[in-house]
C-alpha positions as CSV (number, residue, x, y, z in Angstrom):
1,X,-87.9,9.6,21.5
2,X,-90.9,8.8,19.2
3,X,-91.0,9.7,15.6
4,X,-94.3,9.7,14.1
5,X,-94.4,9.2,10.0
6,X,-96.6,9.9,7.3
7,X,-97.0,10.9,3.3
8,X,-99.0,10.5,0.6
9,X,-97.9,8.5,-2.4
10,X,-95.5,11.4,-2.9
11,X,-93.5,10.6,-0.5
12,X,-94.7,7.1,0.1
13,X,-91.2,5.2,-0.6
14,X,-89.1,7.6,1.0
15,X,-91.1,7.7,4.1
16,X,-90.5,4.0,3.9
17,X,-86.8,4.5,3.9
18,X,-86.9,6.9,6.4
19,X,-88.8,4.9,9.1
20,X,-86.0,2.2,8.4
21,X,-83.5,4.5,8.6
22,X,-84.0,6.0,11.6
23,X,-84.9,3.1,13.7
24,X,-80.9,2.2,12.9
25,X,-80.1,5.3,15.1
26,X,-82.1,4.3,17.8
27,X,-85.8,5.9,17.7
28,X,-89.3,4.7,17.9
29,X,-90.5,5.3,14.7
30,X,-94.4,5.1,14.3
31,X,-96.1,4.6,10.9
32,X,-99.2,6.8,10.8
33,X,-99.3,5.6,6.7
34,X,-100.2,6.0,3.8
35,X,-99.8,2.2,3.9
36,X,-100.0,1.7,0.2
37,X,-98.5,3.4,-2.7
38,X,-102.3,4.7,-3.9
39,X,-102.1,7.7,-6.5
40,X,-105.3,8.3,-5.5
41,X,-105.0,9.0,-2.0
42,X,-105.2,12.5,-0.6
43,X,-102.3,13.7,1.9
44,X,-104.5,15.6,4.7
45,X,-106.1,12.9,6.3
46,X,-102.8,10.9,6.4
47,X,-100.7,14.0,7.7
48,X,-103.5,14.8,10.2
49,X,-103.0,11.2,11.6
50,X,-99.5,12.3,12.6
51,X,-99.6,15.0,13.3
52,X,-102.9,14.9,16.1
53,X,-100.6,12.2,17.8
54,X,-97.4,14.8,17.9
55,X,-100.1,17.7,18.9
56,X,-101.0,15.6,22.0
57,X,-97.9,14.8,23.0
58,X,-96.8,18.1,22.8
59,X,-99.1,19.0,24.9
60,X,-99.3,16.8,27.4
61,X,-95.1,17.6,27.8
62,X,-93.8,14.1,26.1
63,X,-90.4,14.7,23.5
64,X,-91.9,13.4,20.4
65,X,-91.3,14.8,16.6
66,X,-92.8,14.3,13.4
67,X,-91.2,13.6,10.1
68,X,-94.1,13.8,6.9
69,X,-92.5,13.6,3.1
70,X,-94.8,14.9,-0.2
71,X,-93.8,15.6,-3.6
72,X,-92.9,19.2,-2.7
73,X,-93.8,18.9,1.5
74,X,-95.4,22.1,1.6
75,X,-99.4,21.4,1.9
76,X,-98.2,18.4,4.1
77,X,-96.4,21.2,6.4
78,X,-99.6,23.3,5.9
79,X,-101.7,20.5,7.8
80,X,-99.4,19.9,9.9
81,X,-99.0,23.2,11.1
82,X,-102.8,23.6,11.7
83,X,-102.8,21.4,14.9
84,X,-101.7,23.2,18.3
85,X,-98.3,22.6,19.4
86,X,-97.0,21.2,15.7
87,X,-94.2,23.2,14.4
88,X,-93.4,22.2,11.0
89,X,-90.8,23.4,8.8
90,X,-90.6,22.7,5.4
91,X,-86.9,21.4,3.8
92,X,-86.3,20.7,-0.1
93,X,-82.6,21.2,0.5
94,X,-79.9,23.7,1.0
95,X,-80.8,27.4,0.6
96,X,-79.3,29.1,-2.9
97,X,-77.1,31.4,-0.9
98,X,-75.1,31.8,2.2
99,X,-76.9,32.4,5.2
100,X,-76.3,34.4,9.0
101,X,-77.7,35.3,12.1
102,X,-77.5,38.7,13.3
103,X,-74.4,38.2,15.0
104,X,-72.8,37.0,11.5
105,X,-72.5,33.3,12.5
106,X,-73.5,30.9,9.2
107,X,-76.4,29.3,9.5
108,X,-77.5,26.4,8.0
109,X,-81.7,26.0,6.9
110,X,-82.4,22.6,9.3
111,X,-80.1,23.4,11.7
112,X,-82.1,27.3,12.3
113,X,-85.5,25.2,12.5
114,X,-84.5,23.6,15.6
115,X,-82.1,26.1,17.2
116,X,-84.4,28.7,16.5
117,X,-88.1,27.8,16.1
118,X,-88.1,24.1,18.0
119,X,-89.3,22.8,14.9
120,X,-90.9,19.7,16.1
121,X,-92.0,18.5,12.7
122,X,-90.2,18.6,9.7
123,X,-91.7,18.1,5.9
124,X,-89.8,17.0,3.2
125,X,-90.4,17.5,-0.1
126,X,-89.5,14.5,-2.0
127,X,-89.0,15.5,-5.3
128,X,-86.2,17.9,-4.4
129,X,-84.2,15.0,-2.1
130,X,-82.2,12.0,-3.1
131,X,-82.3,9.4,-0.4
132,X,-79.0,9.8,0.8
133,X,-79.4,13.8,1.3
134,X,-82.6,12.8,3.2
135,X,-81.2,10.7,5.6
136,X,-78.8,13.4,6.1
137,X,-81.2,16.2,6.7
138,X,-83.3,13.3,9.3
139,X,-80.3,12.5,11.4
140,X,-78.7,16.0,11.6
141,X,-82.3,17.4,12.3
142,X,-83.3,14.6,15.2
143,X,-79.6,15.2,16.8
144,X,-79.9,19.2,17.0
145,X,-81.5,20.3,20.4
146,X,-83.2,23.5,20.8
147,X,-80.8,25.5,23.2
148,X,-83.2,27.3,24.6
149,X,-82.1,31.0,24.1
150,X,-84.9,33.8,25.7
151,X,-85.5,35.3,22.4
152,X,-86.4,32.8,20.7
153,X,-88.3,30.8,23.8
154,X,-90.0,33.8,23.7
155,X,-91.3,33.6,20.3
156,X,-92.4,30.2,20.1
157,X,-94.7,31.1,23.2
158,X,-95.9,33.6,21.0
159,X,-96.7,31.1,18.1
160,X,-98.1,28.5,20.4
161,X,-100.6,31.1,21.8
162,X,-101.7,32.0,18.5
């Protein structure tokens, strides 16, 4: 599977890390930039680069995800989120409080973006991570499938006809 990349100077040295990181477990990792460390540089272009390759590939059917890092992720999730297809979910760690689904099982915040809304994006907020809890996050977020349930199929045909 390929995993496209990209931040601003926020995120610019974890993304880094990332890209290397997940390569070690086996993907095609794809560095859309930034490809300097420029305090200067605004994220929407760079995001857009991203995520226009994952919004293709969504829909022309191909398994691809996207993983973009800020300082807090969210107005890289924002662009993200405006190309069709792109599903991005924001993560800055675990959630204050305990959570469950509506049958009482525990639910965990990056686990629910796949099983539930087939994330195929995920922003990171990289002032909120350590490196380690990153890499974390990445793997257990690339290694959780999207079962597939009606309900929630049902949904995300709702969101992508939006």
């Amino acid at each position: 599977m390929k995993i496209y990349f990209a931040s601003d100077h926020g995120g610019f040295e974890l993304k880094n890390e990332l890209i290397a990181f997940v390569r070690t477990l086996g993907y095609d990792a794809e560095d859309c930039g930034a490809f300097e460390n420029d305090p200067a540089d605004d994220y929407p272009e760079i995001i857009a680069c991203a995520a226009r390759k994952l919004s293709e590939d969504s829909l022309a059917g191909r398994d691809s995800r996207a993983i973009i890092t800020g300082a807090s992720g969210q107005g890289e999730a924002m662009t993200a989120n405006r190309f069709k297809g792109v599903r991005c979910a924001v993560y800055y760690g675990p959630a204050g409080r305990e959570q469950k689904d509506m049958s009482g099982k525990q639910l965990d915040m990056i686990s629910s973006t796949r099983e539930h809304n087939n994330a195929n994006a995920l922003s990171l907020g990289g002032r909120f991570l350590s490196l380690d809890e990153a890499k974390q996050v990445v793997k257990k977020w690339l290694e959780t499938g999207f079962p597939g349930e009606k309900r929630h199929a049902r949904r995300i045909k709702k969101i992508d006809e939006v």
